[in-house]
C-alpha positions in Angstrom: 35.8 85.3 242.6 37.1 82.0 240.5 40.1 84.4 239.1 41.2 85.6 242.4 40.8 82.3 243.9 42.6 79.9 240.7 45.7 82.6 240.4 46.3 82.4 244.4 46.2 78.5 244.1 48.4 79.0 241.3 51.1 80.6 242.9 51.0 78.8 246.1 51.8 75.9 243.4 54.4 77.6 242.1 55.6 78.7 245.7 55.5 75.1 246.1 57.4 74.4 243.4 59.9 76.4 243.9 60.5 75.2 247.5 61.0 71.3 247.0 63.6 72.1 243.5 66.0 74.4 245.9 66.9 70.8 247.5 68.0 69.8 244.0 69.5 73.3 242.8 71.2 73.5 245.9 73.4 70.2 245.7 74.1 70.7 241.8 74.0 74.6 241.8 73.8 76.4 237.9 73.7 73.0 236.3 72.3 73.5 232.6 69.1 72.3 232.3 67.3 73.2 235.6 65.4 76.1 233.8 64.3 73.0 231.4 63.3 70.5 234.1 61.6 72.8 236.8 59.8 75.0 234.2 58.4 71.5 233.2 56.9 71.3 236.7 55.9 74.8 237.1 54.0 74.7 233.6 51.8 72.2 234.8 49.7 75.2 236.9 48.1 76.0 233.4 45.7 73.4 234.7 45.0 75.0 237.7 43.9 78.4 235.6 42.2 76.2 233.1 43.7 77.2 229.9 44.3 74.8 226.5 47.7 75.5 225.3 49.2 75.1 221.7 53.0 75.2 220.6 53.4 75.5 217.0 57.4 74.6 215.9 58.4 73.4 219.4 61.5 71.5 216.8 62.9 74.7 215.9 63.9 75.1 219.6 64.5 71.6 220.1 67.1 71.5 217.3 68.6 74.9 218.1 72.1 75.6 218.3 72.8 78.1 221.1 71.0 80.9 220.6 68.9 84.3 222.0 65.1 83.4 222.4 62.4 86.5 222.7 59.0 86.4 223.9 56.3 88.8 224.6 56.0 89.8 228.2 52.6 90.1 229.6 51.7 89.3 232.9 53.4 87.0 236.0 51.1 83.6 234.1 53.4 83.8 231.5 56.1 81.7 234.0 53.3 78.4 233.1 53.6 78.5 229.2 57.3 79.5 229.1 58.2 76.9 231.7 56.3 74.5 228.7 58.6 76.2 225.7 61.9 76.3 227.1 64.4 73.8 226.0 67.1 72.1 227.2 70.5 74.5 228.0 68.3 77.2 228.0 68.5 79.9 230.6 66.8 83.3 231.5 67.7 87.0 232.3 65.3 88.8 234.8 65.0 91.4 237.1 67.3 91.7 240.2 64.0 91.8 242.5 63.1 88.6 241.8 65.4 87.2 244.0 63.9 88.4 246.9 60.4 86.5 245.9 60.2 83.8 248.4 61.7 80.5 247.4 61.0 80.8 244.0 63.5 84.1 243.5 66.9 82.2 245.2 65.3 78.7 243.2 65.6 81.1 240.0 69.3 82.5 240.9 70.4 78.5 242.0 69.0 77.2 238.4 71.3 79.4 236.6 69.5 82.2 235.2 70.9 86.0 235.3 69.9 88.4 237.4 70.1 91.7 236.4 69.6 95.6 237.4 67.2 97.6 234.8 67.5 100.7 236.8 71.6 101.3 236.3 72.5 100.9 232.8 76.3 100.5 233.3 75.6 97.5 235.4 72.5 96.2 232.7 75.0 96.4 229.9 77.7 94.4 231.3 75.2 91.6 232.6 74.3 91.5 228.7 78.1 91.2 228.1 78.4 88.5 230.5 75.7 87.1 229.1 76.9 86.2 225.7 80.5 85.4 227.3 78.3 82.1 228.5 76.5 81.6 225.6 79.7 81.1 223.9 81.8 79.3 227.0 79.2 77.1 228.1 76.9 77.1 224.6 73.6 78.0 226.6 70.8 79.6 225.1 69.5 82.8 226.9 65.7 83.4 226.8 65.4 87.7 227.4 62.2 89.3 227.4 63.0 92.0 224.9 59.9 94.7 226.4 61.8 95.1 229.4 57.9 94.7 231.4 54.7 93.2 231.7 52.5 94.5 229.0 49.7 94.1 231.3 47.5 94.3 228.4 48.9 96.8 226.5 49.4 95.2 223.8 53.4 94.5 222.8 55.4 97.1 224.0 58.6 98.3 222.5 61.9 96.3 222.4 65.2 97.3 223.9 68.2 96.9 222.6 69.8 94.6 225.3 68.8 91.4 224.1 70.2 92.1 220.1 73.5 93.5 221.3 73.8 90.2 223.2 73.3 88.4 220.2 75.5 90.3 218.1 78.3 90.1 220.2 77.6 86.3 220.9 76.9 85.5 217.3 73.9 83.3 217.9 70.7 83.3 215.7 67.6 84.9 217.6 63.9 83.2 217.8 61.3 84.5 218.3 58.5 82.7 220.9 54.8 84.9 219.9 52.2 84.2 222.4 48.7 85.0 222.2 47.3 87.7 224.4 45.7 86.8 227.7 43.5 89.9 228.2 42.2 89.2 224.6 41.5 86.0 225.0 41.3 84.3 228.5 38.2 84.4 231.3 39.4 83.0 234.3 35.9 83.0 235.7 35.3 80.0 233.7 35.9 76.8 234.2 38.1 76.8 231.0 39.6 79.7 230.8 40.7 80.0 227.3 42.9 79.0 224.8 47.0 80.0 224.5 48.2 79.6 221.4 52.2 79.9 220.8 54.3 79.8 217.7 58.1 79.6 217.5 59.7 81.7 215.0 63.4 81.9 213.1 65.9 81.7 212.9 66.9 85.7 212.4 71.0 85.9 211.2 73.1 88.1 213.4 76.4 86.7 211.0 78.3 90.0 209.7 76.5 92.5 212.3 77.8 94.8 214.0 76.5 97.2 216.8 75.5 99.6 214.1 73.1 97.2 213.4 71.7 96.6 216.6 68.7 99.2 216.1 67.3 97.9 212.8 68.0 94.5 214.1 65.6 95.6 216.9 63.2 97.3 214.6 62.7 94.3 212.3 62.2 91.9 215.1 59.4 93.8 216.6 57.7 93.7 214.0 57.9 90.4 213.1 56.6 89.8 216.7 54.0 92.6 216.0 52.5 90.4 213.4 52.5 87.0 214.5 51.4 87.8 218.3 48.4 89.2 215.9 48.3 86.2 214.5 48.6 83.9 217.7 45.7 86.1 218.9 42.9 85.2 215.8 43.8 81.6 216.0 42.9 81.7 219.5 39.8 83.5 219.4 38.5 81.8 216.4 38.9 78.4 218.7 37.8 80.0 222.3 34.8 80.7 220.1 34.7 76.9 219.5 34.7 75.9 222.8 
């Protein structure tokens, strides 16, 4: 009953949120560090679900040069911690059907980050195109969830190719963002839920690539994930145990 009641109260926040920054995306539309300031505000509702979070190298984002940033994808919480990560000029890609979420998708779309349609490929690749077009013209950073889903506690799924070919043809380094499994680790029936811990990664080269590199590019990045998601995930068991 706490879980169904604390992620409802959640979302109404984030609902909430989303509402009262469309006044302030609407008069400076796409400026370059919404995504920074309201994921600030939005992260706050880790309080609400009661869970501790950790970032580990937080300065290696901080001090980035424009780049590609990857995280694991797991459930619709993970909005609170990456709202917490994200640095300035940073922007996201997402799905096209979160627009039509109320206030938060047209918030999301006024705050600069790209929408973009899975299900036609055509379309998908040329968004990714576009995409590193404005990391170069505008020198954002573009925060992709490489898994293409929630992992819904499946454990990491496997990467597609979008968010390397982006970085290849942009010429950016990548990071990587590996965050510790809910399902693994958090109760929301408790009053504290759990811990989160988070570790920023990189950066990974993409200087002298090529698109014949983009699938061993892919390959080695997973599994650098692979590992260190594994990692997140001890470290936060070993303290939930703690608490």
């Amino acid at each position: 009953m706490l879980k169904k009641i604390r992620i409802q109260i959640a979302f109404i926040y984030v609902a909430l949120i989303s509402f009262l920054y469309l006044f302030v995306a609407i008069f400076r539309p796409f400026y370059h560090n919404h995504v920074y300031y309201v994921g600030k505000l939005i992260g706050l509702g880790r309080y609400i679900i009661g869970v501790r979070f950790k970032l580990f190298n937080k300065e290696l984002l901080d001090q980035h040069p424009p780049c590609v940033i990857i995280s694991n994808h797991q459930h619709n919480i993970d909005v609170f911690f990456g709202g917490l990560i994200s640095p300035k000029r940073t922007v996201t890609i997402g799905k096209r059907a979160i627009f039509w979420i109320p206030f938060f998708g047209l918030m999301y779309y006024l705050t600069g980050n790209i929408l973009i349609n899975r299900k036609n490929k055509k379309s998908a690749f040329g968004t990714m195109d576009e995409a590193a077009k404005e990391i170069k013209r505008r020198q954002l950073s573009v925060w992709i969830m490489a898994e293409g889903t929630r992992s819904q506690g499946r454990g990491l799924l496997p990467f597609k190719k979008g968010a390397f070919i982006t970085a290849i043809k942009a010429e950016v380094p990548i990071y990587l963002v590996a965050i510790s499994e809910y399902h693994k680790t958090l109760n929301f029936n408790k009053i504290v839920s759990g811990n989160v811990y988070a570790n920023v990664i990189g950066p990974i080269s993409t200087a002298g690539l090529t698109l014949n590199d983009v699938e061993s590019l892919r390959a080695k990045t997973e599994n650098m994930m692979r590992e260190e998601v594994s990692k997140m995930n001890e470290l936060a068991l070993k303290n939930s145990s703690k608490s």
